[in-house]
C-alpha positions, 0 to 999 in steps of 0.5 A, a space after each residue: 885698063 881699069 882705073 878706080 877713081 874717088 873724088 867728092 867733087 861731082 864736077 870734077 869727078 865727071 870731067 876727070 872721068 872723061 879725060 880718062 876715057 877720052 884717053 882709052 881707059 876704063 873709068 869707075 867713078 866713086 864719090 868717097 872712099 868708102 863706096 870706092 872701097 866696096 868696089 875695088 873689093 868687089 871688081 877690083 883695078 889696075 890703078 887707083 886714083 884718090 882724092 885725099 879730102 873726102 867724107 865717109 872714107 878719105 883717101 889716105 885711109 882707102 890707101 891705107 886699106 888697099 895696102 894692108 890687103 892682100 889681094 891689093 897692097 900693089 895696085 899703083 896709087 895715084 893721089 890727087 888733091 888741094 894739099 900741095 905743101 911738102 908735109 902733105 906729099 911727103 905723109 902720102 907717099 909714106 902712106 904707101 901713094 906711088 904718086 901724087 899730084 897736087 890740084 890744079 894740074 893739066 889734063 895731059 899731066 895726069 895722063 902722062 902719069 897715070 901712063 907712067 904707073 901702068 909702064 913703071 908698075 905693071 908693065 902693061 904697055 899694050 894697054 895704054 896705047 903705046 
């Protein structure tokens, strides 16, 4: 399963990257929305996982973007970011974000959700080692 992921932080994009492939999965790693963008037009993924706060591009106007495409308005997105008031949840799942996880989080959360979209949404079980 391959998962799109953007995040700012190098640091922190490397070791999220590691956890999900540590975990059995397919990483493409972007450092803003914008070359995140240009990759999933191009290769395409099963799930996105975006930061929200990032140059160039931030996360919610590459979800919006993946919404409005036709080709990708169903690919489950996973956003994760410092923004963890109530106002900021509720304006990314009305943005179109299918789940969202406020930093910081367990390594093993984010697997557990990242597994959840897969069954939830596309119903791909077999690939996520269940």
């Amino acid at each position: 399963m391959k998962i799109l992921m953007a995040d700012d932080d190098e640091l922190f994009r490397i070791l999220l990257a590691e956890v999900l492939q540590d975990s059995g999965f397919e990483v493409s790693a972007h450092e803003n929305g914008l070359t995140a963008w240009e990759h999933l037009k191009a290769e395409g993924a099963d799930i996105a996982i975006l930061d929200v706060n990032m140059p160039e591009m931030d996360g919610l106007e590459l979800l919006s973007r993946i919404r409005a495409d036709r080709r990708l308005k169903s690919l489950p997105v996973l956003l994760l970011t410092i923004r963890s008031e109530v106002p900021d949840q509720v304006s990314g799942y009305e943005c179109g974000a299918d789940d969202y996880l406020s930093k910081p989080f367990s390594n093993e959360v984010l697997v557990a959700r990242v597994k959840a979209l897969a069954r939830r949404i596309l119903g791909r079980q077999e690939a996520v080692g269940f």
